[in-house]
N, CA, C and O of each residue as an XYZ file, in Angstrom:
336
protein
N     -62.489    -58.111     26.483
C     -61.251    -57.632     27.079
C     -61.594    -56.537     28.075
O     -62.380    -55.634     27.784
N     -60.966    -56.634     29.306
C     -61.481    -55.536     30.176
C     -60.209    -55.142     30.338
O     -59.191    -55.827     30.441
N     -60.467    -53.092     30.359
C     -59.355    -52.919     30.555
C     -59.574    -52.068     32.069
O     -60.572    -51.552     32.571
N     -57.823    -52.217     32.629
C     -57.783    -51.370     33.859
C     -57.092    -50.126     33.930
O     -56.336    -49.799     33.014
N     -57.301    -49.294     35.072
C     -56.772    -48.021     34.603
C     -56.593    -47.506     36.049
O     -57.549    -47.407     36.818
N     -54.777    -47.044     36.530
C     -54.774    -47.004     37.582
C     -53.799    -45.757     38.053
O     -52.714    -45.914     37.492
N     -53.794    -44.757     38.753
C     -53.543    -43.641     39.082
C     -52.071    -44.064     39.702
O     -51.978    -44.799     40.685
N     -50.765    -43.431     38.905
C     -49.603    -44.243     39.238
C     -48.713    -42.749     39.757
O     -48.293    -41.826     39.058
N     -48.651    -42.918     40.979
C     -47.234    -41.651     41.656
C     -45.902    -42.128     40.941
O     -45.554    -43.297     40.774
N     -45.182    -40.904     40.528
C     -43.719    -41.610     41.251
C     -42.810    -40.132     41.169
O     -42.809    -39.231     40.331
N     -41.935    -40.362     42.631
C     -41.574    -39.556     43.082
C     -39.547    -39.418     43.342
O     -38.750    -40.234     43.807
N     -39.378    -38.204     42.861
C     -37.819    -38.412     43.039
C     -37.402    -38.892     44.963
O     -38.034    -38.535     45.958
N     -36.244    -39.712     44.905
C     -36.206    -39.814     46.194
C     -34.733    -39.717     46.787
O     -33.769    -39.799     46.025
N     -34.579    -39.551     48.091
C     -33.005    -39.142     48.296
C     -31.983    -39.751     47.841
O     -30.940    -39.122     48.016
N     -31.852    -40.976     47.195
C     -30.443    -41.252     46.104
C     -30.612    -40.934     45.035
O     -30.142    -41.727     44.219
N     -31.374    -39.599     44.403
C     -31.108    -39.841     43.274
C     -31.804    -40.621     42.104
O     -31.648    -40.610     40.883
N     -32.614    -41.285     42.937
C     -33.443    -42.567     42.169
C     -34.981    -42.000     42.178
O     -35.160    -40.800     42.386
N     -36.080    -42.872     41.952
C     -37.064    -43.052     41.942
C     -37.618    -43.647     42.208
O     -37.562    -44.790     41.753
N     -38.889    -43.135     43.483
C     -40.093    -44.320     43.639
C     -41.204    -44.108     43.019
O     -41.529    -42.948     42.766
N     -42.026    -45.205     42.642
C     -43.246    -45.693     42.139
C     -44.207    -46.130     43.045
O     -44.042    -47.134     43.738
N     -45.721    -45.065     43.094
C     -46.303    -46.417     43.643
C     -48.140    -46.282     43.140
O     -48.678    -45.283     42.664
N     -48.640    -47.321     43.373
C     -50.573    -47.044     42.951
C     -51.466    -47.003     44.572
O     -51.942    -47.938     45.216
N     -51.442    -45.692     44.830
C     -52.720    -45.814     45.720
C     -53.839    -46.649     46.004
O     -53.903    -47.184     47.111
N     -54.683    -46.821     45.198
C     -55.191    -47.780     45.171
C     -54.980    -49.547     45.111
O     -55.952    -50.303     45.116
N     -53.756    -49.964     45.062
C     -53.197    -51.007     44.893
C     -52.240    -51.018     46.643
O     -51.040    -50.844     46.430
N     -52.561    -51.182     48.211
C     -51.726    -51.159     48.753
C     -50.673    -52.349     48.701
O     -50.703    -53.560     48.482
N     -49.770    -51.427     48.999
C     -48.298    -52.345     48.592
C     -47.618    -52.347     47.684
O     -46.546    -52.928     47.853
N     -47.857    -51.768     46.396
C     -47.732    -52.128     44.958
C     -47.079    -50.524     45.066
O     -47.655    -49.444     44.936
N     -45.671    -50.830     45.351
C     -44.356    -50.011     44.893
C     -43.538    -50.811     44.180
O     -43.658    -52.027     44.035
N     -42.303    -49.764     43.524
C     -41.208    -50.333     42.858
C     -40.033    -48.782     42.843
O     -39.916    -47.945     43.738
N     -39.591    -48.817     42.025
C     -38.235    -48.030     42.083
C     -37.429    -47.650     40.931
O     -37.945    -48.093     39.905
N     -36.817    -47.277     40.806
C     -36.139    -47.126     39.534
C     -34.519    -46.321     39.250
O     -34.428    -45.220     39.793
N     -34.107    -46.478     38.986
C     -33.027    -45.421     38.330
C     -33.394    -44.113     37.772
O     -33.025    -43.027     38.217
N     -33.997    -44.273     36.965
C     -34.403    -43.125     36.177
C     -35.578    -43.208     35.632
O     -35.904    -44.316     35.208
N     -36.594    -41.998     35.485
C     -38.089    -42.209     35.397
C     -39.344    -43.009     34.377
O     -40.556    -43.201     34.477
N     -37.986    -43.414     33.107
C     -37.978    -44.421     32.572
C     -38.434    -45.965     32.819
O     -39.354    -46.691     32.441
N     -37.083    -46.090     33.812
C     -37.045    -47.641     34.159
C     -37.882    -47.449     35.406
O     -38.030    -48.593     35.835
N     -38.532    -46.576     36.247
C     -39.727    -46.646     36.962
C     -40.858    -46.744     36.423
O     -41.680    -47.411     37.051
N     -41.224    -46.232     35.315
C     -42.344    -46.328     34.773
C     -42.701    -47.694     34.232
O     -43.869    -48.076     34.292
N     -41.391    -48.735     33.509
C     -41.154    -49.303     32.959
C     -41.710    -50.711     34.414
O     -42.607    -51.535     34.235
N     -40.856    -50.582     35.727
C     -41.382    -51.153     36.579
C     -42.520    -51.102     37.056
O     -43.239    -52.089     37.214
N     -42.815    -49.944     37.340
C     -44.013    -49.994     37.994
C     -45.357    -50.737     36.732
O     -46.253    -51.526     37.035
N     -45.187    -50.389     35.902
C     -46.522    -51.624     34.900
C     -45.785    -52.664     35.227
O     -46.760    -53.210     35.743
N     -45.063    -53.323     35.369
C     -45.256    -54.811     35.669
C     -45.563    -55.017     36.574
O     -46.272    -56.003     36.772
N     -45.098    -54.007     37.792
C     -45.386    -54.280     39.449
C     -47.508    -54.326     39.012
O     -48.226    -55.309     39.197
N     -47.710    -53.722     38.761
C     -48.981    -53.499     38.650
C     -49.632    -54.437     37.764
O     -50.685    -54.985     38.087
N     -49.053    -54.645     36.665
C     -49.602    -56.238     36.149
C     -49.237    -57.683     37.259
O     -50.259    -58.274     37.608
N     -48.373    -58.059     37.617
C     -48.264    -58.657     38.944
C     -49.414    -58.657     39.661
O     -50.309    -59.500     39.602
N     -49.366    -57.691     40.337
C     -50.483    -57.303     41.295
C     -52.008    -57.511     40.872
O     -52.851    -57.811     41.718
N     -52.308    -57.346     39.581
C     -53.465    -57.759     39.129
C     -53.886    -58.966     38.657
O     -55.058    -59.345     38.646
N     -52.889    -59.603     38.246
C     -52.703    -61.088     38.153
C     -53.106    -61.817     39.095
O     -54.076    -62.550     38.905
N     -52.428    -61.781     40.373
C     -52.499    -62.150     41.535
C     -53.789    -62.096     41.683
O     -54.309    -63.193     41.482
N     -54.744    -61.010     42.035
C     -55.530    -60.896     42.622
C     -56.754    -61.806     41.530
O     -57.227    -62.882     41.894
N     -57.005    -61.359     40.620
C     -57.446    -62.427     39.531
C     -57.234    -63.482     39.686
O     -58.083    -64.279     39.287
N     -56.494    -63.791     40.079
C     -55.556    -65.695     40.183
C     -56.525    -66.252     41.606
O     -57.291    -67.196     41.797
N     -56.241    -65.615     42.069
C     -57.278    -65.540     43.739
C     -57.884    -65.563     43.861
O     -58.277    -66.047     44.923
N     -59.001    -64.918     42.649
C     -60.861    -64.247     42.721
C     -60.574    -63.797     43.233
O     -60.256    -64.568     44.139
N     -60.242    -62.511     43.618
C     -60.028    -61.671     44.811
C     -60.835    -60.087     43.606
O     -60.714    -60.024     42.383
N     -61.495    -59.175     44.405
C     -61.758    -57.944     43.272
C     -60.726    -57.400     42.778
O     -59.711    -57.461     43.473
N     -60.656    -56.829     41.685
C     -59.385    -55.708     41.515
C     -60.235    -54.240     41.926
O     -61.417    -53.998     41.680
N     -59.327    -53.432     42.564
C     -59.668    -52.517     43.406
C     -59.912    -51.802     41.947
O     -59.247    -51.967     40.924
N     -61.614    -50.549     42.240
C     -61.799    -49.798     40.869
C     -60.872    -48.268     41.634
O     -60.721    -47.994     42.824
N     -60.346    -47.441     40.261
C     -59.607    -46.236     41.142
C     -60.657    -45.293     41.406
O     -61.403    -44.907     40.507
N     -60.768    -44.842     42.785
C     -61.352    -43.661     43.201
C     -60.929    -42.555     43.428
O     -61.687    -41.609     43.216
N     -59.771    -42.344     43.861
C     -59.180    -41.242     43.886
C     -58.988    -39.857     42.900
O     -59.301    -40.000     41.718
N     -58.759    -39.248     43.103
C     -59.048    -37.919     42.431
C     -57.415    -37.076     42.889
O     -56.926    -37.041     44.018
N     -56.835    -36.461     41.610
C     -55.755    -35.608     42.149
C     -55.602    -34.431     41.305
O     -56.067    -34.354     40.168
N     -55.095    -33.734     41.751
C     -54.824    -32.347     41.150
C     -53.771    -31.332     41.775
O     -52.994    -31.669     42.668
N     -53.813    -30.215     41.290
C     -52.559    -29.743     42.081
C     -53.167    -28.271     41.839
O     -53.697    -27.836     40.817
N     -52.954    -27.667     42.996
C     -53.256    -26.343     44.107
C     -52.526    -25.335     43.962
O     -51.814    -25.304     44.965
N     -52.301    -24.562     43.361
C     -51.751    -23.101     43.339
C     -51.935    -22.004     43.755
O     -52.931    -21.366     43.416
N     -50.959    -21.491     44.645
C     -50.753    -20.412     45.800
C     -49.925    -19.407     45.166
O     -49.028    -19.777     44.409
N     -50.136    -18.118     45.400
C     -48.971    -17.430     45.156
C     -48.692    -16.505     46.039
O     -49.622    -16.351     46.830
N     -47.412    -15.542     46.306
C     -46.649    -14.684     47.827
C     -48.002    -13.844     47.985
O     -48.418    -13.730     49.138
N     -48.671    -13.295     47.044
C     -49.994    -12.545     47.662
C     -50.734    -13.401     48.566
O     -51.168    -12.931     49.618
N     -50.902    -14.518     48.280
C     -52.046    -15.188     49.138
C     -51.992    -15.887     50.437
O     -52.868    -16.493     51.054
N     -50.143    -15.545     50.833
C     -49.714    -16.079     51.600
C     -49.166    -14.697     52.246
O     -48.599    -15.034     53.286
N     -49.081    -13.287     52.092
C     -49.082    -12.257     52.874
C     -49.820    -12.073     53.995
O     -49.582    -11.815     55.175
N     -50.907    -12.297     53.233
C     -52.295    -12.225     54.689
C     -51.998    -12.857     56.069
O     -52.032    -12.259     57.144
N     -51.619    -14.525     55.813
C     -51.117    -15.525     57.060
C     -50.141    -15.330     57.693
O     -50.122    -15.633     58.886
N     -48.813    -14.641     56.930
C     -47.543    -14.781     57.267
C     -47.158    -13.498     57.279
O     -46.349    -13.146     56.421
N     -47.973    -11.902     58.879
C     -47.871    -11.478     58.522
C     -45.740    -10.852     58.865
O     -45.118    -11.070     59.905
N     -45.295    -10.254     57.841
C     -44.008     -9.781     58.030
C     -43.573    -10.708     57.086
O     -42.472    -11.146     57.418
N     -44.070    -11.285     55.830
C     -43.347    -11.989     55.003
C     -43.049    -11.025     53.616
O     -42.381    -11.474     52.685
Protein backbone atom coordinates (compact mmCIF):
# COMPACT_ATOMS: atom_id res chain seq x y z
CA UNK A 1 0.00 0.00 0.00
CA UNK A 2 1.56 3.30 -0.83
CA UNK A 3 0.56 6.07 0.87
CA UNK A 4 0.33 9.85 -0.33
CA UNK A 5 0.68 12.90 1.51
CA UNK A 6 -0.19 16.28 0.22
CA UNK A 7 0.11 19.92 1.54
CA UNK A 8 -3.67 21.15 1.34
CA UNK A 9 -4.48 25.33 1.57
CA UNK A 10 -7.78 26.45 2.18
CA UNK A 11 -8.68 29.81 2.44
CA UNK A 12 -11.75 31.97 3.57
CA UNK A 13 -13.04 33.76 0.47
CA UNK A 14 -15.32 36.81 -0.33
CA UNK A 15 -18.84 34.99 0.03
CA UNK A 16 -18.35 33.79 2.99
CA UNK A 17 -17.35 30.40 1.73
CA UNK A 18 -14.23 28.54 1.25
CA UNK A 19 -11.52 27.66 -1.10
CA UNK A 20 -9.39 24.57 -1.22
CA UNK A 21 -6.51 23.91 -3.06
CA UNK A 22 -2.94 21.41 -3.35
CA UNK A 23 0.02 23.19 -4.69
CA UNK A 24 1.52 20.61 -5.84
CA UNK A 25 -1.45 19.10 -7.68
CA UNK A 26 -2.04 22.11 -10.46
CA UNK A 27 -5.62 22.56 -10.87
CA UNK A 28 -6.83 20.53 -8.04
CA UNK A 29 -9.24 23.16 -6.26
CA UNK A 30 -12.67 22.83 -4.74
CA UNK A 31 -14.79 24.95 -2.35
CA UNK A 32 -16.95 24.67 0.29
CA UNK A 33 -19.49 26.19 2.59
CA UNK A 34 -17.91 25.73 5.60
CA UNK A 35 -14.38 24.39 6.48
CA UNK A 36 -15.81 21.14 7.02
CA UNK A 37 -17.41 20.46 3.75
CA UNK A 38 -14.03 21.91 2.18
CA UNK A 39 -11.98 19.67 3.76
CA UNK A 40 -14.45 17.01 3.14
CA UNK A 41 -14.10 18.10 -0.77
CA UNK A 42 -10.99 18.77 -1.22
CA UNK A 43 -9.88 14.71 -0.31
CA UNK A 44 -11.95 13.64 -2.94
CA UNK A 45 -10.86 16.42 -5.33
CA UNK A 46 -7.47 15.01 -4.52
CA UNK A 47 -8.34 11.36 -4.63
CA UNK A 48 -9.79 12.14 -8.20
CA UNK A 49 -6.80 13.71 -9.16
CA UNK A 50 -4.67 10.84 -8.16
CA UNK A 51 -6.69 8.34 -9.66
CA UNK A 52 -6.52 9.95 -12.82
CA UNK A 53 -3.09 10.31 -13.01
CA UNK A 54 -2.49 6.54 -11.98
CA UNK A 55 -5.18 5.59 -14.53
CA UNK A 56 -2.80 7.36 -17.14
CA UNK A 57 0.71 6.15 -15.82
CA UNK A 58 1.24 9.51 -15.50
CA UNK A 59 3.75 10.24 -11.98
CA UNK A 60 1.95 11.45 -8.98
CA UNK A 61 3.68 14.65 -8.19
CA UNK A 62 6.01 13.92 -4.67
CA UNK A 63 5.25 17.26 -2.24
CA UNK A 64 8.15 19.60 -2.12
CA UNK A 65 7.10 22.46 -0.77
CA UNK A 66 7.79 23.70 2.56
CA UNK A 67 5.48 26.29 4.63
CA UNK A 68 5.50 28.10 7.66
CA UNK A 69 4.49 31.27 8.96
CA UNK A 70 6.69 34.54 9.76
CA UNK A 71 6.23 36.71 12.67
CA UNK A 72 6.73 40.46 12.81
CA UNK A 73 5.96 42.65 15.47
CA UNK A 74 5.30 47.08 15.61
CA UNK A 75 9.06 47.07 16.91
CA UNK A 76 10.37 45.53 13.86
CA UNK A 77 8.44 47.47 11.66
CA UNK A 78 9.41 51.03 13.41
CA UNK A 79 12.75 51.00 11.85
CA UNK A 80 11.06 50.88 7.97
CA UNK A 81 8.07 52.88 8.63
CA UNK A 82 9.74 55.71 9.96
CA UNK A 83 6.65 57.98 11.80
CA UNK A 84 4.67 54.81 12.54
Amino acid sequence: MRIYTFRSIIEPDENNTFHGYVPSLPGCHTCGKTLQETKKNLKEAITLYVASLIDDKQPVPEETGLEFFETISTNELKPVLKGF
